[in-house]
MISE-915740 format. One line per field, with one value per residue (C-alpha): residue in three letters; x, z, y. Coordinates in steps of 0.05 Angstrom, whole numbers. Layout:
! residues N
code	(ALA/...);
east	(X/...);
up	(Z/...);
north	(Y/...);
//
This chain:
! residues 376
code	(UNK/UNK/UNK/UNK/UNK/UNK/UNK/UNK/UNK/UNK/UNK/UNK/UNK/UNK/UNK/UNK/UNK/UNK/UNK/UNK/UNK/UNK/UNK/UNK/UNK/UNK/UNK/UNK/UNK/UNK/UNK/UNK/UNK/UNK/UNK/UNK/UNK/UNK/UNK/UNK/UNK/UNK/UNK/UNK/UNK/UNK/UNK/UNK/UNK/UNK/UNK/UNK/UNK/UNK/UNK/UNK/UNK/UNK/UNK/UNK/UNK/UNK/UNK/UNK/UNK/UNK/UNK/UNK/UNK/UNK/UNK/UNK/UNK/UNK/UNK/UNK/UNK/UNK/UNK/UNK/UNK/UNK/UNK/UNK/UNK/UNK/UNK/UNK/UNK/UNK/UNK/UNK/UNK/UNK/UNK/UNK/UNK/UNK/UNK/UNK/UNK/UNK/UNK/UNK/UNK/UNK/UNK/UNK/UNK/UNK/UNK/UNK/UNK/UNK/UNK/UNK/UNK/UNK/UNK/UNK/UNK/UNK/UNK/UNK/UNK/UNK/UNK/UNK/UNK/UNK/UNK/UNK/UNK/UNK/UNK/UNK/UNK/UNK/UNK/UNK/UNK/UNK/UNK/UNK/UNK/UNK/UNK/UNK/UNK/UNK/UNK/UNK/UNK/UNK/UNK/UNK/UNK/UNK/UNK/UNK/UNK/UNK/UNK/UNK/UNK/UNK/UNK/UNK/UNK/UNK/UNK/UNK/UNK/UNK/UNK/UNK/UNK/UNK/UNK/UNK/UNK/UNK/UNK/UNK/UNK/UNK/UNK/UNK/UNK/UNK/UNK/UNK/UNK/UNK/UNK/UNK/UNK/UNK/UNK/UNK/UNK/UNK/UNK/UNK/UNK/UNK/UNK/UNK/UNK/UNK/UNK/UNK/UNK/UNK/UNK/UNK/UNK/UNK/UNK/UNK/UNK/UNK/UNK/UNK/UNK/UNK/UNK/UNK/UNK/UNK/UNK/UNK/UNK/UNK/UNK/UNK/UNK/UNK/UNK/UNK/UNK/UNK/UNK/UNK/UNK/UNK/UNK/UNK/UNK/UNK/UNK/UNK/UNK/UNK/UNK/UNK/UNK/UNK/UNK/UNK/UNK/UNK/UNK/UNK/UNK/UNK/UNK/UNK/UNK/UNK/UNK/UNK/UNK/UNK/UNK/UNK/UNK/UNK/UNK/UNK/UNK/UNK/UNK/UNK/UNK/UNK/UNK/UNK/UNK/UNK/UNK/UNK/UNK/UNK/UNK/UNK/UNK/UNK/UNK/UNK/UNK/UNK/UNK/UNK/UNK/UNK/UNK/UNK/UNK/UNK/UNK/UNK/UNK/UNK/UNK/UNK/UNK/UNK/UNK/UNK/UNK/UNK/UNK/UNK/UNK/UNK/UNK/UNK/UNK/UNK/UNK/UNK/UNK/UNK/UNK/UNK/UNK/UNK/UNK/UNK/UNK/UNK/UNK/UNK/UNK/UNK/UNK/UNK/UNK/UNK/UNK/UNK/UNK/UNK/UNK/UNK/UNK/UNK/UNK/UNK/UNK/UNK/UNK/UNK/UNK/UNK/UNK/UNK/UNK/UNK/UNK/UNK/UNK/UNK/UNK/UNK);
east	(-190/-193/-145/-115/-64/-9/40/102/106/176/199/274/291/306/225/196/150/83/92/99/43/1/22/6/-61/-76/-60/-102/-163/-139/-147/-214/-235/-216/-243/-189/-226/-182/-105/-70/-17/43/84/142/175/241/254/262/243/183/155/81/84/19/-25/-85/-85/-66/-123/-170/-154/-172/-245/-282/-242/-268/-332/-316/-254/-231/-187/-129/-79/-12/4/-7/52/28/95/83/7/-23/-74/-135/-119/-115/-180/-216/-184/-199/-266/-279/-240/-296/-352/-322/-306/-376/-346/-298/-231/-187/-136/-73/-24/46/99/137/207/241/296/298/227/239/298/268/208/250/234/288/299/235/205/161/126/103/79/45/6/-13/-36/-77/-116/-137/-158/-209/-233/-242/-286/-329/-324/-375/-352/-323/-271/-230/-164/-101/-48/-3/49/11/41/-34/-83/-152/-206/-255/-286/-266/-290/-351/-411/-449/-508/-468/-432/-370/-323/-339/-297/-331/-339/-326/-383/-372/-402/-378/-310/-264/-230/-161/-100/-35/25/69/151/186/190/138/120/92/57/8/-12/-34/-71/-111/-134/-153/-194/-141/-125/-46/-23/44/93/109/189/180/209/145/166/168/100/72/91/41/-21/-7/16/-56/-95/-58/-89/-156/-172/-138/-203/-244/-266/-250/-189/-217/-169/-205/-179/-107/-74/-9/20/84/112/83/87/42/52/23/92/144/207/173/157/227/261/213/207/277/337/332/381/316/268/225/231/303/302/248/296/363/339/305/364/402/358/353/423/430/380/406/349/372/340/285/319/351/320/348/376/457/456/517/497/546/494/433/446/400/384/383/326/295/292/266/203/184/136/136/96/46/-26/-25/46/35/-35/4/54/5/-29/41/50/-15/10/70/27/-36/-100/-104/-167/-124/-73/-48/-13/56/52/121/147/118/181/144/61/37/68/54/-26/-29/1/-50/-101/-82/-80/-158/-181/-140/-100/-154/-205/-156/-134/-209/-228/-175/-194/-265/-254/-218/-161/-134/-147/-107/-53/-44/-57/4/51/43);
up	(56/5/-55/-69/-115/-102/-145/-131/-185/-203/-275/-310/-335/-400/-414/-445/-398/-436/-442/-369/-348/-396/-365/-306/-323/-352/-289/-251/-302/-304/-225/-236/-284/-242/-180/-148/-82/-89/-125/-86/-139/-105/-122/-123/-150/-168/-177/-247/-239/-191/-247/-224/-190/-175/-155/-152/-222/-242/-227/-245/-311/-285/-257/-327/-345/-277/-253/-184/-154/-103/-122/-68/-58/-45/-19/-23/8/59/72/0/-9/39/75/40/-25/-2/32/-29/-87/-56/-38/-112/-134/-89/-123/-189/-163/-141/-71/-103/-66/-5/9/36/65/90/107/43/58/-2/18/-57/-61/0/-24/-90/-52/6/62/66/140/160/212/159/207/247/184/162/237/232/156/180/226/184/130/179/209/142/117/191/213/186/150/163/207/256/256/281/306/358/325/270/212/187/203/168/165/121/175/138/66/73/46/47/8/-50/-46/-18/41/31/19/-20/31/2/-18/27/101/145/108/59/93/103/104/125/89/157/149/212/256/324/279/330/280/284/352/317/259/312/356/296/259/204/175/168/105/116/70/17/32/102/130/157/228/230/196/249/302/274/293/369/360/324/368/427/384/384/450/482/444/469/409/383/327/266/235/160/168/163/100/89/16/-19/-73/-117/-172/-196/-256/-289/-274/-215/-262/-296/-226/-190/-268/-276/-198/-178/-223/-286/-299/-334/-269/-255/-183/-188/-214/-160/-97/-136/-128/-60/-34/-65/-28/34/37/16/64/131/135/118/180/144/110/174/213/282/294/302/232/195/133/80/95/68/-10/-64/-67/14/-1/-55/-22/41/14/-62/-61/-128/-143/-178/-145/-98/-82/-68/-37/11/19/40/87/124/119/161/212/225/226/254/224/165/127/54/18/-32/-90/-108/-175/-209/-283/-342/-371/-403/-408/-406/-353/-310/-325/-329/-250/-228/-262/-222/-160/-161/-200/-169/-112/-64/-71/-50/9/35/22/83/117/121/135/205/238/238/166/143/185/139/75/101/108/193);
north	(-268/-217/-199/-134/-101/-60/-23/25/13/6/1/10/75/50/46/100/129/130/53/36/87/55/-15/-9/19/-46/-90/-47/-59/-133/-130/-102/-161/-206/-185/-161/-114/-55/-26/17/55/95/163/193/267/240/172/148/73/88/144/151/226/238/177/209/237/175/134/190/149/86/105/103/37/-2/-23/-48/-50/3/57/72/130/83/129/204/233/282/325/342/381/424/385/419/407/334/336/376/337/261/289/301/236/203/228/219/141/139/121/74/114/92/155/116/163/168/225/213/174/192/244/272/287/324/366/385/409/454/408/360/390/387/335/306/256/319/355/279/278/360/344/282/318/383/324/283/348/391/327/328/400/451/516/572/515/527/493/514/455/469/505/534/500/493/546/527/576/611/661/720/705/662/672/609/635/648/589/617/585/513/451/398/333/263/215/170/179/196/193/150/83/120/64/84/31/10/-6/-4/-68/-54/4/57/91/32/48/119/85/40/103/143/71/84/14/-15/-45/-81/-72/-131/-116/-132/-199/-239/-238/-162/-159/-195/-149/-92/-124/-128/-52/-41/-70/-38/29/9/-14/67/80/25/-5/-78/-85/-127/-178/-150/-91/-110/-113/-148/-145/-198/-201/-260/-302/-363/-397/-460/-502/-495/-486/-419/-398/-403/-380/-315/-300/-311/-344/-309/-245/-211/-234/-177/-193/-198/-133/-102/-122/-103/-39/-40/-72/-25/44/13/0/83/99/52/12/-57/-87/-90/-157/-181/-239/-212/-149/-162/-200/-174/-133/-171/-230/-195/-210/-211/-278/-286/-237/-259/-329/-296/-251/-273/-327/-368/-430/-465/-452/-510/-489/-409/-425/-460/-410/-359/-402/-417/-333/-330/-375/-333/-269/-277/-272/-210/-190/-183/-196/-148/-175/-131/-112/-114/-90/-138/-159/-216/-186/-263/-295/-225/-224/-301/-302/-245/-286/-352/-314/-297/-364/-410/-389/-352/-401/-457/-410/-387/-461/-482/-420/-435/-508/-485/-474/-540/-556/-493/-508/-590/-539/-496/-562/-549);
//
């Protein structure tokens, strides 16, 4: 099982925003040194505590600070760009990476991104499946293209201005042959969108706010995708992210991860309790469907999707998540706000010394062995 990183990332609004930029630059080169495979870093227009607008910009940073981890779009909200500028700019991000880039891509969810950008009436998932396509086919189709969706929104073609022997009418393709992995980050319970993903060899990552039960309904959906194309769905191409904290005793792990008023983590749900409550989506807390909404409080889901622990403890942990999802190739890491620096690079740091080796040691030793490591 591999180890990624993830970040919103999410910060108060009370930091300056230099600072937190600049944090969260450093856990990504920490990740790097410590072998993490890849970061995925996300965006948003207008949300104060999740301040990183352009993803792709911002790990343009990271490329000259990292030697081998993979640098992912978390995602690159498609609703927002027109789908060439997406396909030209992460081709040159590729090069620059030297093939280190994943693009992960969604519609864009948040509602005032959409308004400030005069689409908040717009079927974003259509415009995120008509941007998809022009993407994949401006990186495989030859110039001068020919591209025009079913209903137009994006007609793609250079036939009146190219001149190829003067350079003219191109797009730049990626690096990598023939193109980028391409991840797509998956929310919804029996997400449908997974189906997609597995037809098109696009690859899920399950969200780290999503109760375990509901995560482990995306891989039936993904393989369901892969075989309408008859291929074979690979378990290492699944992602699933949590939210996690190690620590070198169990009382710093339950105080920083959950108890304390100043918890990061505490902090982190507060206020994704708080938007999916705004935006009617708190089933994604719920353990069944009819579960009254006044149940799902911040410590039920703090208790229910932060994993704290000593190594031993969390290796265990993760092992047990397995068993209630099925077999995944990765799991990403959630990076959260350093409210104390140590204790935040310290737990990344016992997660790739400590906690993966325990968990690939019971992995590789079978079945049966993991299942004693996970307490089954």
């Amino acid at each position: 099982m591999r180890l990624g990183y993830f970040a919103m990332p999410m910060h108060p609004a009370t930091r300056p925003w230099g600072e937190t930029l600049r944090e969260d630059q450093e856990a990504v080169v920490l990740a790097d040194k410590l072998g993490y495979h890849d970061a995925f870093i996300g965006e948003h227009l207008t949300d104060r505590q999740e301040s990183i607008t352009n993803s792709l910009l911002f790990l343009a940073t990271l490329i000259p600070q990292t030697t081998q981890i993979k640098l992912g779009t978390g995602t690159t909200n498609l609703s927002h760009l027109h789908p060439v500028l997406v396909a030209a700019q992460s081709a040159m991000f590729d090069h620059l990476a030297n093939g280190r880039f994943i693009l992960g891509v969604s519609p864009g969810a948040l509602p005032s991104d959409a308004e400030v950008l005069g689409i908040l009436g717009e079927d974003r998932n259509q415009i995120f499946a008509d941007a998809i396509e022009v993407i994949t086919r401006m990186w495989s189709d030859e110039a001068p293209y020919d591209i025009d969706l079913p209903g137009n929104r994006f007609k793609v073609t250079t036939a009146t201005t190219m001149d190829l022997e003067a350079g003219i009418g191109a797009v730049p393709k990626p690096l990598q042959t023939p193109r980028p992995e391409i991840v797509g980050t998956v929310v919804a319970p029996f997400s449908k969108g997974v189906i997609a993903m597995g037809a098109k060899d696009f690859h899920p990552l399950s969200a780290n706010f999503l109760l375990p039960q509901w995560v482990a309904t995306h891989w039936p959906n993904y393989v369901e995708g892969r075989e309408s194309v008859s291929a074979t769905a690979s378990a290492d191409d699944w992602r699933v992210a949590r939210s996690l904290f190690v620590a070198d005793d169990e009382a710093t792990a339950l105080r920083y991860g959950k108890e304390d008023a100043d918890s990061p983590y505490r902090f982190y749900y507060g206020k994704m309790l708080a938007k999916m409550r705004s935006l009617g989506r708190l089933e994604l807390f719920k353990t069944r469907r009819d579960q009254p909404d006044d149940e799902i409080t911040l410590d039920y889901v703090l208790d229910k999707l932060v994993i704290t622990g000593t190594p031993s403890s969390v290796a265990e942990q993760v092992l047990a998540l397995q068993e209630e999802t099925g077999e995944f190739g990765e799991l990403v890491y959630a990076g959260m706000d350093w409210v104390d620096a140590d204790l935040g690079r310290r737990s990344m740091e016992l997660m790739a010394t400590e906690v993966m080796p325990e968990v690939n040691a019971a992995i590789a030793a079978g079945p049966e062995a993991a299942a004693v490591s996970a307490g089954a």
